[in-house]
N, C-alpha and C positions, 0 to 999 in steps of 0.2 A: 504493500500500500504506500509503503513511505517512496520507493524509485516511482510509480505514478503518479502522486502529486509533485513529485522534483520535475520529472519528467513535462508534465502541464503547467508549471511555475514558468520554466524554460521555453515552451510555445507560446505563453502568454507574453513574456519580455521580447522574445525575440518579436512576434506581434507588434507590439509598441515601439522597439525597436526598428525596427522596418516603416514605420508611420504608417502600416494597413490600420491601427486602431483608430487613428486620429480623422484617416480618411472615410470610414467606413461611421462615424460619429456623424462629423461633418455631413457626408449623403445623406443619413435619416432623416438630421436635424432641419436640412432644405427642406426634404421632402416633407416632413412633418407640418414647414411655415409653408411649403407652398399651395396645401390642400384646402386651407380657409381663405389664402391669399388670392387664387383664383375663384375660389367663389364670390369672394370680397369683389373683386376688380370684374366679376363679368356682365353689370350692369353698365358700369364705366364703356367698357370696351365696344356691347352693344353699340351705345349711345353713340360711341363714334364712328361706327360703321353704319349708324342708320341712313345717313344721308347717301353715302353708295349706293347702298343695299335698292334704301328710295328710289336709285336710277334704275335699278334690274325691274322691280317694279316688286318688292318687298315690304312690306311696314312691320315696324317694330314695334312691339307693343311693349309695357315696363315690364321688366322681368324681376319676378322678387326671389330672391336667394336667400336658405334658411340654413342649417343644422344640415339638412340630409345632402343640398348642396355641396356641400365642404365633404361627408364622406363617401359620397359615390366618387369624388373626385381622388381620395383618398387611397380606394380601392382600384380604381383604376393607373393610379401613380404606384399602389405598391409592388408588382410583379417590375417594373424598373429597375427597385429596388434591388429586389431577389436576385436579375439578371445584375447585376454591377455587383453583391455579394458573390457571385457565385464567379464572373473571371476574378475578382478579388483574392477567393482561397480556393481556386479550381486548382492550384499547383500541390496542394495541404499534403500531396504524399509526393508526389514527383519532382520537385523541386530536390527532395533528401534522396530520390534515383539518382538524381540528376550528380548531386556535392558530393556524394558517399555520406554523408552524417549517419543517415541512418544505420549504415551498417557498424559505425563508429560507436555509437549508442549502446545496438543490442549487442557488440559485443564486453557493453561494461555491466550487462548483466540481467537488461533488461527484455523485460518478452517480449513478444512482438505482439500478443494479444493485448498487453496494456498499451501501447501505441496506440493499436487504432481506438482503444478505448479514449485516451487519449485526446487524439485529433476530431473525436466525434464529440466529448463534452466539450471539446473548444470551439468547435462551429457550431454547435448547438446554445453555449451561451454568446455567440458572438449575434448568431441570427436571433435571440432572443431579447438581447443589449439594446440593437439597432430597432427592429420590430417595435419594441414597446414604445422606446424616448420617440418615435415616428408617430405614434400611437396617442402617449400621452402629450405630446405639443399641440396634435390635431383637437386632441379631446379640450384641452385648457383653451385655444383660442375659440374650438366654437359655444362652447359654454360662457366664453365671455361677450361674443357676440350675438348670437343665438339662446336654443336650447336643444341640448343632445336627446333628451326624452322623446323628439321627435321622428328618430331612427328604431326600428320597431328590432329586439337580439341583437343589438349593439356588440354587447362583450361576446355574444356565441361565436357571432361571422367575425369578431375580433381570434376568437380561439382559432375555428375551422381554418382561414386564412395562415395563421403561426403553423398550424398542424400541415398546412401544404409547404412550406419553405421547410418544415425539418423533413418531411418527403423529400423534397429536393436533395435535403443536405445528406438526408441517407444513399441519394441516387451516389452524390460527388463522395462517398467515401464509396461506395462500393466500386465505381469504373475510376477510381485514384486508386484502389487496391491491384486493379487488371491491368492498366495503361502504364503506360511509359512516359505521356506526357501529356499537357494540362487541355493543348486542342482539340486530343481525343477524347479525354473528358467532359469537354465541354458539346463535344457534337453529341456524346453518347446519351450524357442529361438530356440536353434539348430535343434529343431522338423519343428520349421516353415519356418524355412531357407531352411532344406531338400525338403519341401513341394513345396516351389517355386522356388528350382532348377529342381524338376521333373516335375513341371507345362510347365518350360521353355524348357521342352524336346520335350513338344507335340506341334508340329507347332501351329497350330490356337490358343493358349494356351501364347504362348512363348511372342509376343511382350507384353502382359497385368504384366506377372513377374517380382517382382523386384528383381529376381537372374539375368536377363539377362543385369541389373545397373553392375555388376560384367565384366563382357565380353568387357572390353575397347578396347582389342588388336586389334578388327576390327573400334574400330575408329580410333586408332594412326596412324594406315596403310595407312588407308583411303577407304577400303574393305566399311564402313557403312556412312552413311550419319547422322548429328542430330536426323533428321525425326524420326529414325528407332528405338529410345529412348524413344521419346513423349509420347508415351503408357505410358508404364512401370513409366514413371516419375511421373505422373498425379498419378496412382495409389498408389505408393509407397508415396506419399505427400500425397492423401487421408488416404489412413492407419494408415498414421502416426496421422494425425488429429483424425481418429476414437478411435485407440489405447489410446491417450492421456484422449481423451473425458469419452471413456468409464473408465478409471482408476479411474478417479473421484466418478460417481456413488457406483462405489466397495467399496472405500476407506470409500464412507460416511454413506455405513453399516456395516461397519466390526467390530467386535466385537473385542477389544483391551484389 
């Protein structure tokens, strides 16, 4: 226990070290002000494209922007996010292919199964760091502008959403376990992402996908119910356990 917390002490510095924590703060913390900021500013904006618009032969009528304004915009801004974590720590095992560290490491004694445990509680509280402070800047400006009681399973599509990015992050430890480098990684994720957005096309298909974790806007509405989540969650949780489990195995034949 004691070499796995040294060992994650060491991810964390080097983290900081390298300015990934500083930049990956900084992303959230935009994105966090830019979810109310656009809603703030798209009466502004309208207004001054009315007069164009007037020439196409369009009228603009007032547009009033509330609470759910800011989080549809919210959710639509956070997969950005995910995508800019993810070339962020897509290198989280290949980069130590790459230097030799890693082999440097486990031969001072450590496993190899505590590594990837390792690398997974680091991009699991790093996506959960970023997530939340994104999360809670949104929630604080529109409460001070607004009122958030207007978004109908706020914190649920807040959870389902976190539960889709550490999907994610189980994908990047698991094809960072197989590859050799962070492109391949990074195609492999997006491969499987695709996969379970097309999955979630085909009705009898759709509630088991955890693309349809993405789809919040019908619960803020109020159009879905939890219920209609349950599937997808369960699986996406099982995944993610698979993902990890299997990593392991890979890691403790790989030839370094």
């Amino acid at each position: 226990m004691r070499s796995l917390l040294s060992f994650l002490k060491k991810e964390y510095m080097e983290t900081v070290r390298t300015g990934k924590l500083i930049i990956l703060i900084l992303l959230f913390m935009l994105f966090g002000i830019m979810n109310p900021a656009t809603a703030k500013m798209t009466p502004w904006m309208m207004e001054m494209l009315s007069d164009t618009m007037a020439e196409s032969g369009l009228i603009v009528t007032n547009i009033q922007v509330d609470a759910m304004t800011s989080w549809i915009q919210f959710f639509k801004n956070i997969p950005i996010a995910l995508i800019a974590f993810m070339l962020i720590f897509s290198d989280i095992f290949t980069k130590e292919y790459k230097s030799g560290t890693l082999l440097l490491i486990l031969t001072k004694g450590l496993s190899r199964y505590k590594v990837v445990l390792a690398k997974t509680v680091l991009l699991l509280s790093f996506w959960t760091l970023g997530y939340g402070l994104c999360f809670a800047i949104t929630y604080g400006y529109n409460a001070y502008y607004w009122d958030n009681s207007i978004a109908d399973n706020l914190f649920y599509s807040m959870a389902v959403w976190w539960l889709f990015g550490i999907w994610v992050i189980s994908l990047i430890i698991l094809f960072s376990s197989l590859l050799q480098n962070n492109t391949g990684v990074i195609l492999c994720v997006g491969a499987s992402v695709l996969l379970a957005y097309l999955l979630s096309i085909i009705p009898k298909a759709k509630v088991y996908s955890p693309a349809v974790l993405m789809d919040t806007n019908s619960l803020l509405i109020g159009m879905e119910g939890i219920n209609a989540y349950i599937k997808a969650v369960i699986v996406a949780a099982a995944m993610c356990i698979v993902c990890v489990a299997v990593s392991i195995p890979i890691i403790n034949k790989k030839q370094l």
